[in-house]
C-alpha positions as CSV (number, residue, x, y, z in Angstrom):
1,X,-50.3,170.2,159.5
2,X,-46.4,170.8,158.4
3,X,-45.4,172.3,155.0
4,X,-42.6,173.4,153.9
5,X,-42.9,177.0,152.8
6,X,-41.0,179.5,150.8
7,X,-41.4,183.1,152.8
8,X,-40.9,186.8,152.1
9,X,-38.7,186.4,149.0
10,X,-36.7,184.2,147.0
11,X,-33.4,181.8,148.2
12,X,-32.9,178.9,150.1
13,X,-32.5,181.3,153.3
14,X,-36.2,181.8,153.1
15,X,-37.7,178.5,153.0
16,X,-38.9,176.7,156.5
17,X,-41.0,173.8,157.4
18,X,-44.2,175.7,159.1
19,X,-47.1,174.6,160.7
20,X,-50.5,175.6,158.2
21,X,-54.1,175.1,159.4
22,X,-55.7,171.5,157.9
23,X,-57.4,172.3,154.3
24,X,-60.4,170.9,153.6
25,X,-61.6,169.1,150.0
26,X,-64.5,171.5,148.1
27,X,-66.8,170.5,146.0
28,X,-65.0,167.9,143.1
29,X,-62.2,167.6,145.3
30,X,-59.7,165.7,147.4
31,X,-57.9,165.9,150.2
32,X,-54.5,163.4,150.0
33,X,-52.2,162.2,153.3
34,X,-48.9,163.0,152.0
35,X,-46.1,160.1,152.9
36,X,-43.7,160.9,150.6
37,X,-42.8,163.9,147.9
38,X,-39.8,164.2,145.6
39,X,-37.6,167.4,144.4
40,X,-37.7,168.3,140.9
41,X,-35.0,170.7,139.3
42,X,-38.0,173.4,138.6
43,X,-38.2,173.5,142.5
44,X,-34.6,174.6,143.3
45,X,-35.3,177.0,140.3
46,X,-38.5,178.1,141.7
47,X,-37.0,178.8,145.0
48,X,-34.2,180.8,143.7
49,X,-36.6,182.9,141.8
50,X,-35.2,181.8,138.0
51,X,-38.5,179.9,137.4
52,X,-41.6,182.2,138.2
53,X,-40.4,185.5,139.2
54,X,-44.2,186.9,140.1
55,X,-44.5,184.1,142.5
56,X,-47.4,184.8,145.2
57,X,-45.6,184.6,148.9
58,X,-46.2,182.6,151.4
59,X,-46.1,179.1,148.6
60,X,-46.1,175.5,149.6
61,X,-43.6,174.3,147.1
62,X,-43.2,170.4,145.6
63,X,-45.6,169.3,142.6
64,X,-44.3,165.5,143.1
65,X,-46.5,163.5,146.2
66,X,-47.9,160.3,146.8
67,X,-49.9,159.3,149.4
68,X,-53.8,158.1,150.7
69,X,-57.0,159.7,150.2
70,X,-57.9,160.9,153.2
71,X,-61.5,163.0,152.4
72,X,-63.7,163.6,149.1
73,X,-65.7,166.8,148.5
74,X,-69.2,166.9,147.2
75,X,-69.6,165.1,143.9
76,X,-66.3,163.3,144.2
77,X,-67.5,159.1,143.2
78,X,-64.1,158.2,141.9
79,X,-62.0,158.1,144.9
80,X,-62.6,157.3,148.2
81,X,-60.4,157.5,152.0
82,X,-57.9,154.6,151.6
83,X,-57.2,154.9,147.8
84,X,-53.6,155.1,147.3
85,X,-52.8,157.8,144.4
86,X,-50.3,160.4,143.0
87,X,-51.5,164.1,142.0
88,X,-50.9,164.9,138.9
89,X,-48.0,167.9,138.4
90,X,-50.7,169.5,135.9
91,X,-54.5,169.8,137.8
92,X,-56.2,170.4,134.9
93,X,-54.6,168.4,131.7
94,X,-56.5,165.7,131.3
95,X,-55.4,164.3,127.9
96,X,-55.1,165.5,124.1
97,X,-52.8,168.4,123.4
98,X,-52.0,171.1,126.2
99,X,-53.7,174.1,126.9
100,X,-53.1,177.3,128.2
101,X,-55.5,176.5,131.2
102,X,-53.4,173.0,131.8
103,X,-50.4,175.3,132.1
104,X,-51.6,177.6,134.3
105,X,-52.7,174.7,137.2
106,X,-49.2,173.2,138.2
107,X,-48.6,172.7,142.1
108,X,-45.5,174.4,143.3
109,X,-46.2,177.8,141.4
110,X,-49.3,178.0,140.3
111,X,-50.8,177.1,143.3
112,X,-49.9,175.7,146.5
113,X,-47.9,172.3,146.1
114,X,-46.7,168.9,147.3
115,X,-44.3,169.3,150.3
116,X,-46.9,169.3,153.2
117,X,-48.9,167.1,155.0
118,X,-51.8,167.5,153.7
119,X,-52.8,168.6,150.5
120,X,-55.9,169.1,148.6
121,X,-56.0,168.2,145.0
122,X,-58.8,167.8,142.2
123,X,-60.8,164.4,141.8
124,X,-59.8,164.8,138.1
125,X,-55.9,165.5,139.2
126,X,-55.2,161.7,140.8
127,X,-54.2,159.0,139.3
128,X,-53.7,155.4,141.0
129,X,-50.4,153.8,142.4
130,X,-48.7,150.9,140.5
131,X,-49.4,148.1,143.9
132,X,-45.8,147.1,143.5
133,X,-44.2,150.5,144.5
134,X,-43.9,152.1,147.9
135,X,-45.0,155.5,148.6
136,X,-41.3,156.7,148.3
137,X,-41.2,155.6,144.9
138,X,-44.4,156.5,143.4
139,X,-43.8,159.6,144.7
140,X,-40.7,160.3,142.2
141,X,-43.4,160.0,138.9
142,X,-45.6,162.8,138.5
143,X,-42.9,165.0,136.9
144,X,-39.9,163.4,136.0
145,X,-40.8,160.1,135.0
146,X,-43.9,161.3,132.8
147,X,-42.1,163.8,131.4
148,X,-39.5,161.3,130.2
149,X,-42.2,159.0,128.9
150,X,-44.2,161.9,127.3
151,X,-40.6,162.6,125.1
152,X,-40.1,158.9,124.3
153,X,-43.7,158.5,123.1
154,X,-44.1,161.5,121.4
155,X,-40.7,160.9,119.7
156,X,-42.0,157.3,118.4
157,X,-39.3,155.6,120.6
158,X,-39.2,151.7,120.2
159,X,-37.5,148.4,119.2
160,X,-35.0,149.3,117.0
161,X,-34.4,152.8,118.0
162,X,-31.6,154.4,119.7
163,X,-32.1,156.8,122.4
164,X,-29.3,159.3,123.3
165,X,-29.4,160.3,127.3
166,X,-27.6,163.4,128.7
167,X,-26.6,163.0,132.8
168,X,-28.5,161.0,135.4
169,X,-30.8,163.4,136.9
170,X,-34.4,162.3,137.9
171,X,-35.9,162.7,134.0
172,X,-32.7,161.1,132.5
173,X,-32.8,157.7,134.8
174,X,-36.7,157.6,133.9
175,X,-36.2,158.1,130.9
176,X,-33.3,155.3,130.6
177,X,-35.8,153.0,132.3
178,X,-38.7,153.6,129.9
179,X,-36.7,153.6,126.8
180,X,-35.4,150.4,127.9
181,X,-39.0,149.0,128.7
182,X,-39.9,150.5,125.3
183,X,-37.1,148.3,123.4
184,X,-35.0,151.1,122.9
185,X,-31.0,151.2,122.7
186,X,-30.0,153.5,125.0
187,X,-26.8,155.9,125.1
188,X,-26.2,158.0,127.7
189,X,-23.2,160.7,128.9
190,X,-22.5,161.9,133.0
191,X,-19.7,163.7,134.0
192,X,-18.9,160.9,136.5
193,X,-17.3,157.6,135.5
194,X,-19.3,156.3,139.0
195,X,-22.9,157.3,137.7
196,X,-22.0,156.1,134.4
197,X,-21.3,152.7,135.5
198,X,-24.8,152.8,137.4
199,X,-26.6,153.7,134.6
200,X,-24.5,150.4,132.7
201,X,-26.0,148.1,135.7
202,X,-29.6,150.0,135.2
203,X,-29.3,148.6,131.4
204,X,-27.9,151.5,129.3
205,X,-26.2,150.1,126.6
206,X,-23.1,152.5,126.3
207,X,-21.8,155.4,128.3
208,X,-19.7,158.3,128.1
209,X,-17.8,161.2,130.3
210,X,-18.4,164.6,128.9
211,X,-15.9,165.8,131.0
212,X,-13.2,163.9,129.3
213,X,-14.9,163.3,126.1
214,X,-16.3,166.9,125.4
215,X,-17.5,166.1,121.7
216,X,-19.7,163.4,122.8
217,X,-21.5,164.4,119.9
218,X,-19.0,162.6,117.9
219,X,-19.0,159.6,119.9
220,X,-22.8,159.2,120.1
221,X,-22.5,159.2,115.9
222,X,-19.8,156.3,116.1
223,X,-22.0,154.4,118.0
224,X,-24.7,154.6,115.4
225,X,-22.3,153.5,112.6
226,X,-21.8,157.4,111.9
227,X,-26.1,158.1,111.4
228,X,-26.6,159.6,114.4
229,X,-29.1,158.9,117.3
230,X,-32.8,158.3,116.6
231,X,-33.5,160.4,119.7
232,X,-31.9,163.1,122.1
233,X,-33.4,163.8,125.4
234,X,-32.2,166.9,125.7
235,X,-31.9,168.5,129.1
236,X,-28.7,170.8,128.9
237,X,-30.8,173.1,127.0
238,X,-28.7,176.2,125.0
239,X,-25.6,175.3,126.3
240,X,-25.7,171.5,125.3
241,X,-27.9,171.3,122.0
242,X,-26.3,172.9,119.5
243,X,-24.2,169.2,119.6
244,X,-27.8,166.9,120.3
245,X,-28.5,168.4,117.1
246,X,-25.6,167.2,115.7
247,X,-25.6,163.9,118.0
248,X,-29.1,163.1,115.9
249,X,-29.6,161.5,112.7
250,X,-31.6,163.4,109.6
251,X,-34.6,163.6,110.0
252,X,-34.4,162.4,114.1
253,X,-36.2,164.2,116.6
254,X,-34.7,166.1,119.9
255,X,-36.9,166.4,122.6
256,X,-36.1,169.9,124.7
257,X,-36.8,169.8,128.5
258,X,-34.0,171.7,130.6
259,X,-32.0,174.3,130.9
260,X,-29.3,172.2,133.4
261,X,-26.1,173.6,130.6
262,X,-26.8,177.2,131.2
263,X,-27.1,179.5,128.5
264,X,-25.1,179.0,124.8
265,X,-26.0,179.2,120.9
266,X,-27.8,177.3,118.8
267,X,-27.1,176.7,114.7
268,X,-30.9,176.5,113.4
269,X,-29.5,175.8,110.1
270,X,-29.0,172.3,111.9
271,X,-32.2,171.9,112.5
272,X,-33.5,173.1,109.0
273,X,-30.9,170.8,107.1
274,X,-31.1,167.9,108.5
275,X,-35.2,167.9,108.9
276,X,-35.0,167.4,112.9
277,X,-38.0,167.8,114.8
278,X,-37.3,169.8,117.8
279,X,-40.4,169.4,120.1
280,X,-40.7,171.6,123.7
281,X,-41.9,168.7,126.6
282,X,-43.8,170.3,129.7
283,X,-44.8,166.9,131.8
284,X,-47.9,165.7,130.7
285,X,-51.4,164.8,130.5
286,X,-53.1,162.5,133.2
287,X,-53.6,159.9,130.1
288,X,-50.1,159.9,129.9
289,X,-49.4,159.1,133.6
290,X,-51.9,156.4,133.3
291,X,-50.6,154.8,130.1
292,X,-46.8,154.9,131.9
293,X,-48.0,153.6,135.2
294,X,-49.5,150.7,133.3
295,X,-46.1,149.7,131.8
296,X,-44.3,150.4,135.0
297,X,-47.0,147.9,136.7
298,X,-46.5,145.3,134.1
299,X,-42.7,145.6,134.0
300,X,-42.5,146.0,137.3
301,X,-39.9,149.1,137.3
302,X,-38.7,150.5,139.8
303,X,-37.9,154.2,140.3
304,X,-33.7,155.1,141.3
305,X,-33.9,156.8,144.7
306,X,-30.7,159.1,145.7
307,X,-31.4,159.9,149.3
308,X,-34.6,160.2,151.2
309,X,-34.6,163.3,153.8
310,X,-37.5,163.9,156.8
311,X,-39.8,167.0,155.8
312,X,-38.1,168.6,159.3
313,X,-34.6,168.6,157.0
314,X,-36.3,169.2,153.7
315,X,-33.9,172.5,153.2
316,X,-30.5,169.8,152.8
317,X,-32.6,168.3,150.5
318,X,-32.8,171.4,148.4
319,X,-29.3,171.8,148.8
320,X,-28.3,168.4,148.0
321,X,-30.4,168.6,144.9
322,X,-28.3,172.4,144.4
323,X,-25.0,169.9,144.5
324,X,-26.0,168.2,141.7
325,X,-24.3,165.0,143.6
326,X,-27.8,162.6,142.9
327,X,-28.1,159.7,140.8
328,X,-32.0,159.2,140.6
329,X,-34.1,161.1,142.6
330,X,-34.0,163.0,145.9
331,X,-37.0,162.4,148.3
332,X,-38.9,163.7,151.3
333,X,-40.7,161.4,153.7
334,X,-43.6,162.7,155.7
């Protein structure tokens, strides 16, 4: 089989599409045809060595596949060859709170991940395909998409509330879809008036440029009558939350997932003030995938796709991803 492997050390230079022996599924385990896998920002940050710097060489990056069963170890009854499923980015959180052991079991670092042919994955690590999306698009969920959803849930997002987006990366579109599925009022900032009139057509229900409107902060507050957002999705990290926490209303909650702004300060006096729960979001449990992928079946969403690349050209799709030029989510077809 193919995969596409980072090898001796860390940078773009250093990854190549190789060819591995076929793994076989051990006891409680399966082995998944890969059709499609997507890029996640960790990946370019795990490549460049600013994510896991005691990453194990050779590593199959990717934690984001879809595909077919295509062999079940000893003990396996839930799945059999034929079952169309997504792995789950964490092998070993099935549901409640994390754990340190969930943590520890994430494809693409942890262990060997999505970007190959063939991969082998726990029986307790699957979860099924909504019928209505093609492998390409399931294949965007298992990170992004139930990260977003574990932040809108967890943040008690509904009808009524407002929802305050940053950019149109993978998490933000997801989340943007969801919140919208959910109820939700949705703002959301880009640095490009283009995205930002794709995100209007994908339902968001106000947009600005931070680029010419740098205290978006402000703006988000004027469009709450001066209260402030219910909800930040914040994946700037340092260098844009000092002003989510201003963006959000007393007593709102920001939900912290990236570190896209770089580094920057942060005013905890904000956060003690005005009562804001500031809650870290690492994916999520299988429970959650399964609870997403039931609203995604019964709304029938539909996951944004930037570009979809061939696993032979999977290195432009890391640097395509590097150019920060997507809207959605970048792709690899087996």
């Amino acid at each position: 089989m193919k995969a596409l492997v980072l090898d001796p050390a860390f940078g773009l230079d250093n990854l190549r599409v190789v060819e591995h022996p076929d793994p076989a599924p051990g006891p409680g385990q399966v082995l998944v045809r890969v059709r499609a896998a997507s890029l996640n920002y960790r990946d370019l940050l795990i490549a460049k060595g600013q994510y896991n710097p005691k990453l194990a060489f050779p590593r199959v990056l990717g934690s984001d596949a879809a595909g077919e069963v295509a062999a079940v170890g000893a003990g396996v009854t839930a799945w059999k060859p034929g079952d169309r499923v997504a792995g789950c980015f964490m092998q070993h959180w099935d549901d409640g709170p994390i754990t340190d052991a969930a943590a520890k079991s994430t494809l693409g670092s942890d262990r060997d991940g999505a970007l190959a042919e063939l991969i082998v994955l726990e029986a307790r690590g699957l979860v099924r395909l909504p019928d209505h999306l093609s492998d390409e698009e399931a294949a965007t969920l298992p990170c992004a998409a139930v990260t977003a959803w574990n932040a809108l849930t967890a943040a008690g997002v509904g009808p009524g509330g407002t929802v305050l987006l940053q950019g149109t990366g993978g998490v933000s579109i997801f989340a943007l879809q969801l919140a919208k599925a959910l109820g939700a009022r949705v703002l959301i900032t880009s640095g490009s008036d283009e995205k930002l009139a794709r995100a209007l057509a994908l339902g968001a229900d106000a947009g600005t440029n931070y680029k010419t409107n740098p205290d978006w902060e402000k703006w988000a507050r004027q469009q709450t009558g001066g209260a402030g957002v219910d909800v930040v999705i914040e994946v700037g990290g340092p260098g844009t939350l000092d002003r989510s926490l201003k963006a959000v209303k007393t007593g709102g909650h920001v939900a912290l997932i990236g570190v896209l702004a770089g580094a920057g300060t942060v005013n905890p006096l904000l956060v003690l003030m005005k009562a804001v729960r500031l809650q870290g979001v690492f994916v999520g449990s299988r429970a959650m995938f399964e609870a997403m992928n039931a609203v995604i079946g019964a709304k029938h969403l539909r996951p944004v796709i930037d570009r979809t690349f061939a696993l032979s050209d999977a290195v432009a799709a890391f640097r395509h991803l590097e150019s920060a030029a997507h809207f959605g989510k970048v792709v690899v077809k087996m």
